[in-house]
C-alpha positions as a Markdown table, in Angstrom:
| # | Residue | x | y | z |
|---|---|---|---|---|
| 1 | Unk | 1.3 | 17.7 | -22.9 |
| 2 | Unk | 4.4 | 16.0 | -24.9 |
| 3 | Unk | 7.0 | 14.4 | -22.3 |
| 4 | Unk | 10.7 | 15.8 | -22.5 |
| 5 | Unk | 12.6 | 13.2 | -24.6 |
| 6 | Unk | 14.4 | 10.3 | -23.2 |
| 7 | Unk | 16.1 | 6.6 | -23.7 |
| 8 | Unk | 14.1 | 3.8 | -23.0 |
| 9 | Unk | 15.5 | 0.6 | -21.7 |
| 10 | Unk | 13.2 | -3.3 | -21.7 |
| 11 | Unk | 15.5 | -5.1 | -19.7 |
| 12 | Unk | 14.4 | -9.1 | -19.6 |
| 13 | Unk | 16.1 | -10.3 | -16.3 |
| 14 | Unk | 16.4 | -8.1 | -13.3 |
| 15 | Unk | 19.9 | -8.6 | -13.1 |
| 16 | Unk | 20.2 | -6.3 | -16.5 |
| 17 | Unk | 17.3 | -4.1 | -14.9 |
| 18 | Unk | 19.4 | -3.5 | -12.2 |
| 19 | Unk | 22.4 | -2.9 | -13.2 |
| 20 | Unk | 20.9 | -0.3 | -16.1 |
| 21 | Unk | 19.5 | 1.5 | -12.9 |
| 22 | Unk | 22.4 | 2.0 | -10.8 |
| 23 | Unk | 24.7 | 2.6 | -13.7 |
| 24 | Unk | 22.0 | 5.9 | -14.5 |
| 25 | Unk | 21.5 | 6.5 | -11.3 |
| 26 | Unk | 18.8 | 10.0 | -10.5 |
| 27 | Unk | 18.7 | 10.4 | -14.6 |
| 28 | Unk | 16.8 | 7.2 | -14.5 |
| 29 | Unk | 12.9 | 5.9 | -14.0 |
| 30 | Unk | 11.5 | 3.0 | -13.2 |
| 31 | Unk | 8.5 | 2.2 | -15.2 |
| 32 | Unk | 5.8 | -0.3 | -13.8 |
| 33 | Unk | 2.6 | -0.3 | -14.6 |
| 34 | Unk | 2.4 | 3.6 | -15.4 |
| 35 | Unk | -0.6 | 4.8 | -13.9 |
| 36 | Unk | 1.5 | 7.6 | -11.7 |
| 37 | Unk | 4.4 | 7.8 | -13.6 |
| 38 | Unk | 3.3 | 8.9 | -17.4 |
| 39 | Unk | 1.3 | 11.5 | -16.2 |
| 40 | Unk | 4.5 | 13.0 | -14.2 |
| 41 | Unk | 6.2 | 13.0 | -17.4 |
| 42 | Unk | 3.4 | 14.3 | -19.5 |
| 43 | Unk | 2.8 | 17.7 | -17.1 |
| 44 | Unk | 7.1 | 18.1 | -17.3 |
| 45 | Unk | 7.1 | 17.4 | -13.6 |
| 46 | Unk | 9.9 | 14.9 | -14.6 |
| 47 | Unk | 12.8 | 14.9 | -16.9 |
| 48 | Unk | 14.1 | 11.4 | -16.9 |
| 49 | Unk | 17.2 | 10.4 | -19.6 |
| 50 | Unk | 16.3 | 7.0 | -19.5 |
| 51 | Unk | 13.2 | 5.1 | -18.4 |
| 52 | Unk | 13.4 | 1.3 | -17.9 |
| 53 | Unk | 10.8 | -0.7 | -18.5 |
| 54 | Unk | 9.8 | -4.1 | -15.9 |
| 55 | Unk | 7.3 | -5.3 | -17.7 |
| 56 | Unk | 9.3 | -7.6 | -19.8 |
| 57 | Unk | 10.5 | -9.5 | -16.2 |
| 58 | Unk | 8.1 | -12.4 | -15.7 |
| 59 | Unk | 10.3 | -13.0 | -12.6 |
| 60 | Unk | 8.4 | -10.3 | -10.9 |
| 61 | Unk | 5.0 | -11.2 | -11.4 |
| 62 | Unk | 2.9 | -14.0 | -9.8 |
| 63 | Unk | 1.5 | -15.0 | -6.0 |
| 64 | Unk | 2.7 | -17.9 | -4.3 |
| 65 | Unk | 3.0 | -19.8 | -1.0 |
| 66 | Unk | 5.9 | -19.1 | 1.2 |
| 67 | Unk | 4.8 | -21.3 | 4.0 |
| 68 | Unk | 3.6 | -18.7 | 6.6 |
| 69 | Unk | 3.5 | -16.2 | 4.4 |
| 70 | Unk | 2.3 | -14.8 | 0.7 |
| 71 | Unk | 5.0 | -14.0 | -1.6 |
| 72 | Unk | 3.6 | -11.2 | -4.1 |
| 73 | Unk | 5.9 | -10.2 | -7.4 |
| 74 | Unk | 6.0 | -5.9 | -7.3 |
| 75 | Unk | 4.8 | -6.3 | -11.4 |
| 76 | Unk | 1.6 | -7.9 | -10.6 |
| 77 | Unk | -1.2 | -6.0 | -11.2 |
| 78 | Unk | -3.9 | -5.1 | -9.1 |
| 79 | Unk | -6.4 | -6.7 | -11.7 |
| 80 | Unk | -4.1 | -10.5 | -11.1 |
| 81 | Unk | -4.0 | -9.8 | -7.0 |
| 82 | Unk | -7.9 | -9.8 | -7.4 |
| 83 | Unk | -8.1 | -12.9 | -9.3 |
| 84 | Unk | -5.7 | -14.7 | -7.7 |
| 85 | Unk | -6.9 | -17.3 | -4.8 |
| 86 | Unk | -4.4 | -17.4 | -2.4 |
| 87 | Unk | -5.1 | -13.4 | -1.9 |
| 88 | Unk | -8.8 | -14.1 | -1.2 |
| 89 | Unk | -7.5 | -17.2 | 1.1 |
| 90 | Unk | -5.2 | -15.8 | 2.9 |
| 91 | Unk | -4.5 | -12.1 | 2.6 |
| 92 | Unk | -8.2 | -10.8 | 2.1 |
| 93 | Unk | -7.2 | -6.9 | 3.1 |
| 94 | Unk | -5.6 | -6.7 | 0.2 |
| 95 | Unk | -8.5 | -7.8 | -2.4 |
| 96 | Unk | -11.1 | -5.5 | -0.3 |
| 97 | Unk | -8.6 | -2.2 | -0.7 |
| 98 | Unk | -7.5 | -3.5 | -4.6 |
| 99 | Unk | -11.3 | -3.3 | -5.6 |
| 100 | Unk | -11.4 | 0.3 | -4.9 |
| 101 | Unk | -8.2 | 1.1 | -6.5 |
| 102 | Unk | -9.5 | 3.6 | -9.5 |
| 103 | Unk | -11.0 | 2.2 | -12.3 |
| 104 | Unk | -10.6 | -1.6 | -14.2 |
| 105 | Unk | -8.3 | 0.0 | -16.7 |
| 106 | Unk | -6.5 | 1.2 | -14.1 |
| 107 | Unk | -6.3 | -2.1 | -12.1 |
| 108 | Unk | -5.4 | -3.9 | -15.2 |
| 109 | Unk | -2.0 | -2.1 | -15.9 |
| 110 | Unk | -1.1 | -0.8 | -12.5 |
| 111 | Unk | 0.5 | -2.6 | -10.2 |
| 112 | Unk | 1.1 | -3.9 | -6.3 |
| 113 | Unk | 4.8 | -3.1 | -6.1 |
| 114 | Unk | 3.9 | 0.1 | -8.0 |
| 115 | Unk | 1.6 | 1.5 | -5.1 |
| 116 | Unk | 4.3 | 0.8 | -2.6 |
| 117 | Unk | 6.7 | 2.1 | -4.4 |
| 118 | Unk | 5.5 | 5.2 | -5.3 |
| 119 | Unk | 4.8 | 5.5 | -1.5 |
| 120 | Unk | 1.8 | 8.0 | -2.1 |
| 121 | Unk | -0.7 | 8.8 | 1.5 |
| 122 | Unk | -3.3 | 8.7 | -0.6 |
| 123 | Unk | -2.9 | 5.2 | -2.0 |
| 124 | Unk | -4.9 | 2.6 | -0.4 |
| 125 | Unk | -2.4 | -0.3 | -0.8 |
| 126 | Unk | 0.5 | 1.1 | 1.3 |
| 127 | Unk | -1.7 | 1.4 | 4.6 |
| 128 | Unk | -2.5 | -2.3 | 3.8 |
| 129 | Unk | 1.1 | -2.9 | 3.7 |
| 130 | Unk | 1.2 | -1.2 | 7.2 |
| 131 | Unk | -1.7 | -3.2 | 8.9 |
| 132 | Unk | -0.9 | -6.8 | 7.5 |
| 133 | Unk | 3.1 | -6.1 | 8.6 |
| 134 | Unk | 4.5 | -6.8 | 5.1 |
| 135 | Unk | 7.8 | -7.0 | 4.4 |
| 136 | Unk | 9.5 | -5.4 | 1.0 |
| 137 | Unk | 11.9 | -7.3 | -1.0 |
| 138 | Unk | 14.6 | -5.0 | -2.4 |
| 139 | Unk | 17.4 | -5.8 | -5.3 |
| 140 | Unk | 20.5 | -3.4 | -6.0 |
| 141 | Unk | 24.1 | -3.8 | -6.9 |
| 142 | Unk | 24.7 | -4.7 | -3.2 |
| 143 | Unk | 22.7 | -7.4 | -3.0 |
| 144 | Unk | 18.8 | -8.1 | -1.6 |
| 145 | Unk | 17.6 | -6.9 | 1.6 |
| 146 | Unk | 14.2 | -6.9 | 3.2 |
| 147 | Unk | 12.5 | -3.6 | 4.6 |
| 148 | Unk | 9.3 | -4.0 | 7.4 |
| 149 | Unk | 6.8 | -2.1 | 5.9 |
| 150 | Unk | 6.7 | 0.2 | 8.9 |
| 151 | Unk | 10.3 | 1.0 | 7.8 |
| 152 | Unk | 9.8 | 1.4 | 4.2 |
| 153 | Unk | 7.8 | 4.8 | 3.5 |
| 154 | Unk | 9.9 | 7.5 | 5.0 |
| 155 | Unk | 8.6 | 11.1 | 3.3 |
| 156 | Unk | 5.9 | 12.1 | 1.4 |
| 157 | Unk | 6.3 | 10.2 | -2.2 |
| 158 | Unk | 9.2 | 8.8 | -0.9 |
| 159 | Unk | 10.8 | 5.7 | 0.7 |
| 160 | Unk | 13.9 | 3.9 | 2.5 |
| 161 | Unk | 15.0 | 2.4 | -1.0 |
| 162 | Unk | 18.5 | 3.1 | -1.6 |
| 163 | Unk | 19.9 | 4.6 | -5.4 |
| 164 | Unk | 19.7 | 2.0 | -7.4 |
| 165 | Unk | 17.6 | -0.9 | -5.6 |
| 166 | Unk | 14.4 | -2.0 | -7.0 |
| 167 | Unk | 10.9 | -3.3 | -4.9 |
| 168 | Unk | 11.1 | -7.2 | -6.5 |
| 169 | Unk | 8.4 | -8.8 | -4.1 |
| 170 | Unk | 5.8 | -8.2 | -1.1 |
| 171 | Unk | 6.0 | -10.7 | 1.4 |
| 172 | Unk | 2.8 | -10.9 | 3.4 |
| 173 | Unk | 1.9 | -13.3 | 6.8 |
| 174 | Unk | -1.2 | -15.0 | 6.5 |
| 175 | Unk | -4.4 | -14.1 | 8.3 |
| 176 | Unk | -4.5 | -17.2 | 10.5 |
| 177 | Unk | -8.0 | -18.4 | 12.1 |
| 178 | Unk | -9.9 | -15.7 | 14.5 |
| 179 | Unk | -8.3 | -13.0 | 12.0 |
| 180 | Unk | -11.3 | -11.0 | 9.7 |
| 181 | Unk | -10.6 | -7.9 | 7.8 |
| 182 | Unk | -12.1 | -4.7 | 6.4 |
| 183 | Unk | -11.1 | -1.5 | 4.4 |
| 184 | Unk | -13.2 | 1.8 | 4.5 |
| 185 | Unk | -12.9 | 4.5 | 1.9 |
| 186 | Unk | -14.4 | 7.5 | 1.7 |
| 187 | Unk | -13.5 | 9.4 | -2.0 |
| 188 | Unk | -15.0 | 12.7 | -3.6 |
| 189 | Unk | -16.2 | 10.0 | -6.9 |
| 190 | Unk | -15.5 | 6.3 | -7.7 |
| 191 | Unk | -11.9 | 6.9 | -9.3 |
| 192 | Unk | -10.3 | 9.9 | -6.8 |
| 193 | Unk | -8.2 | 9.3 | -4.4 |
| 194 | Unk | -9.0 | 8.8 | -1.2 |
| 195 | Unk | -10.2 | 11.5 | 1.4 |
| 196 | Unk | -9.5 | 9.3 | 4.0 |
| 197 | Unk | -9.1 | 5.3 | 4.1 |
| 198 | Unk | -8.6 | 2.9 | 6.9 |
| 199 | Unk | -7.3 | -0.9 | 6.7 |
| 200 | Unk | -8.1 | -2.4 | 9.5 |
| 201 | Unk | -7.2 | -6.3 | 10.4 |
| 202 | Unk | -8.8 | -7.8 | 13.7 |
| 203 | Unk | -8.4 | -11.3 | 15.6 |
| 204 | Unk | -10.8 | -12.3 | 18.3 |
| 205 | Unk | -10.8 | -15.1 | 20.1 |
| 206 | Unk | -14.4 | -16.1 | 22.4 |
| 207 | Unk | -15.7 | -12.6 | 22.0 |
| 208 | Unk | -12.6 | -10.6 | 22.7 |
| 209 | Unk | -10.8 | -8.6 | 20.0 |
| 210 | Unk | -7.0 | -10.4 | 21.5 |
| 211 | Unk | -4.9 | -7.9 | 18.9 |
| 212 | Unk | -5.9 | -5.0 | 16.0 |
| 213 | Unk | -3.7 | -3.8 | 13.4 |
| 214 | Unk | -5.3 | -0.3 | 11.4 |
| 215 | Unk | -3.7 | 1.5 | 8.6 |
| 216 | Unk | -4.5 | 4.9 | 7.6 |
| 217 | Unk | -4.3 | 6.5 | 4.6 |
| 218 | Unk | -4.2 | 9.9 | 3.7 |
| 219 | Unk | -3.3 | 11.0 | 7.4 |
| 220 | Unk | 0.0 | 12.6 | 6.8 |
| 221 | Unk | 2.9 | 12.7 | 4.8 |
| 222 | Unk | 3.2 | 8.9 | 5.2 |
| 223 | Unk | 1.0 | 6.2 | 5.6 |
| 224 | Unk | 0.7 | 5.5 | 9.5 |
| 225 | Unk | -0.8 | 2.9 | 11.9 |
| 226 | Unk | -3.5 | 3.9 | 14.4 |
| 227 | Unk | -1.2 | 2.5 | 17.4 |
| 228 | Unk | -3.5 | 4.4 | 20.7 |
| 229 | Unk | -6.7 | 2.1 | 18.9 |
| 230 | Unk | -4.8 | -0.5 | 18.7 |
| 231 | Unk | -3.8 | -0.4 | 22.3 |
| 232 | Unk | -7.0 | 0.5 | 23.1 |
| 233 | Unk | -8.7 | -2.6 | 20.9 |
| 234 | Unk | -6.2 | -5.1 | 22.7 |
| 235 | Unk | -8.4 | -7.2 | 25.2 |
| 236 | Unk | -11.4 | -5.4 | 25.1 |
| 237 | Unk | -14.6 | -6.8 | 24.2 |
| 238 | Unk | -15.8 | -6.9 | 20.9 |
| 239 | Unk | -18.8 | -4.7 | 21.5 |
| 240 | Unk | -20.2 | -1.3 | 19.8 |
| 241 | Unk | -18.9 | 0.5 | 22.6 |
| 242 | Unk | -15.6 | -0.5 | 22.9 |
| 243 | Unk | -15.1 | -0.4 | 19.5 |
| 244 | Unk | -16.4 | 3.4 | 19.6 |
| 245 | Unk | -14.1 | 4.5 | 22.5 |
| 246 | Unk | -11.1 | 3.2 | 21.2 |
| 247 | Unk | -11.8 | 4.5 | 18.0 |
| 248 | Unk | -11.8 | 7.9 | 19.4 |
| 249 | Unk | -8.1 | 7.9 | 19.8 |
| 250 | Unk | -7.5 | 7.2 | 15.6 |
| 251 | Unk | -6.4 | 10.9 | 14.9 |
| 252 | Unk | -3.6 | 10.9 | 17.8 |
| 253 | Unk | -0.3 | 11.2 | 16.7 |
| 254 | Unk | -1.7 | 12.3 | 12.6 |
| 255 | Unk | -0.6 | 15.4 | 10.8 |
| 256 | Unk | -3.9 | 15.3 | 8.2 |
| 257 | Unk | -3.1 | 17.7 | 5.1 |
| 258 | Unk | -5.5 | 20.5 | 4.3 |
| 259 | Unk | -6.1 | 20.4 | 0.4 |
| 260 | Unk | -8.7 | 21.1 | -2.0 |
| 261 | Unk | -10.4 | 17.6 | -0.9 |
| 262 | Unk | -10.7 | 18.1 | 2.3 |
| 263 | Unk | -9.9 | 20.3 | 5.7 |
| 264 | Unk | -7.2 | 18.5 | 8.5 |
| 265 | Unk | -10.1 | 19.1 | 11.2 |
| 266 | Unk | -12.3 | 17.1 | 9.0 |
| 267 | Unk | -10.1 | 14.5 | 8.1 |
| 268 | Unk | -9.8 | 14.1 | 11.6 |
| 269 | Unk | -13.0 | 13.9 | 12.6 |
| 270 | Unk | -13.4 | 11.2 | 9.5 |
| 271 | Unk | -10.6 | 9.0 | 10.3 |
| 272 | Unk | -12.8 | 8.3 | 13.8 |
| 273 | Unk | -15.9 | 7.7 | 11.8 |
| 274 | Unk | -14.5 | 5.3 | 9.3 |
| 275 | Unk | -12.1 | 3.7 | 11.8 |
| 276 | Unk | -15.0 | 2.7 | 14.0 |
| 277 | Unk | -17.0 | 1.3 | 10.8 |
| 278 | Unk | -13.5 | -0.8 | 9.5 |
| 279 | Unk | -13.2 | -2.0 | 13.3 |
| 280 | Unk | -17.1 | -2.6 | 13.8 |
| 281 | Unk | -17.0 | -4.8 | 10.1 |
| 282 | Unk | -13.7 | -6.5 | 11.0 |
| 283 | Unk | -14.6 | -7.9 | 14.3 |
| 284 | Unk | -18.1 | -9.0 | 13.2 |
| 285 | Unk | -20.2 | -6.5 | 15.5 |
């Protein structure tokens, strides 16, 4: 189908990117790398006047070293995250889930602060975000503020952004020594979305997992963290069979859609399975 007609706007700072945002208000889009929102426009489910275009604001783009932390522009795409060595260095979680992200072409235009932003359950970054405590950089005509990632996805496609702010960076801790990582997908073909995903992030120290952070996507409305496993995973041993019976609790407090992909009660019974395999990988058991 032919999108509705509307303005289109290339700003080249994000000062003029914000204030053509906030001065449109709900008639305006943000346009990132695309991937979700042309099709939106193409099927009529959006009727935007104007859509403003980032891509022109290098400012945005780029991974550097913020001392404790990663600082990752919301314009770079998945396909830069991948190549990019301080991701593989310091925030692996992120590389493992961006290689499953849809397709190269996809991964070439889409982007890292797109995901987030578009806040959908069934997008593998935003339970990343969740499991490696990330904090979102925000611009709008007030100012900057930061949002904890456990804060920042509030609805289903939606978020704590206020009108007129825009996701400008991803700040992400690094993964100190003990810390190992793994992300499990399961997904109808290579491009769909997931069924069911789980991040999972775990540090041991002398054969005991000390603390476990899991993300879980596609689990409700929202993505969500796996708090009873993680309180389960806290000083236990790193062994098959602890690993198994905290896993058991990885559907608690979950509202798992039924769609055409899959059924809640088997979502349910998948998040256990692939939780226990992201755990199992993660802690080197």
């Amino acid at each position: 189908m032919i999108p509705a007609s509307f303005d289109y706007l290339k700003p080249g700072s994000l000062a003029e990117a914000v204030q053509a945002y906030a001065a449109a208000g709900e008639d305006a889009k943000l346009l990132a790398g695309g991937q979700s929102l042309l099709p939106i426009l193409r099927l009529r489910l959006a009727y935007p006047e104007l859509v403003i275009d980032l891509s022109g604001i290098g400012e945005l783009t780029g991974v550097t070293d913020d001392g404790d932390a990663l600082l990752i522009g919301a314009m770079t795409t998945h396909a830069d995250i991948l190549a990019d060595p301080l991701i593989r260095q310091h925030a692996p979680l992120i590389a493992q889930a961006t290689e499953t992200v849809a397709d190269r072409q996809v991964r070439h235009r889409g982007t890292f602060g797109g995901s987030l932003a578009h806040a959908d359950p069934a997008g593998d970054l935003p339970a990343v975000a969740l499991a490696l405590d990330a904090q979102l950089r925000v611009q709008g005509p007030d100012g900057q503020r930061a949002i904890a990632a456990r804060d920042f996805f509030s609805d289903y496609l939606t978020t704590s952004m206020q009108p007129g702010e825009i996701l400008t960076a991803i700040r992400v801790p690094k993964l100190g020594a003990g810390w190992s990582t793994h992300y499990e997908k399961l997904n109808r073909v290579a491009q769909a979305w997931s069924i069911v995903a789980v991040a999972a992030a775990v540090h041991r120290d002398n054969g005991t997992i000390t603390e476990a952070r899991i993300g879980l996507t596609n689990m409700g409305p929202t993505p969500l963290r796996a708090s009873g496993v993680e309180q389960a995973l806290a000083g236990s041993p790193a062994s098959e069979e602890s690993i198994a019976q905290a896993s058991a609790a990885a559907a608690e407090g979950t509202s798992a859609p039924n769609d055409l992909s899959a059924k809640a009660d088997y979502r349910e019974h998948l998040v256990t399975v692939l939780t226990r395999r992201a755990v199992r990988h993660a802690a080197g058991v």
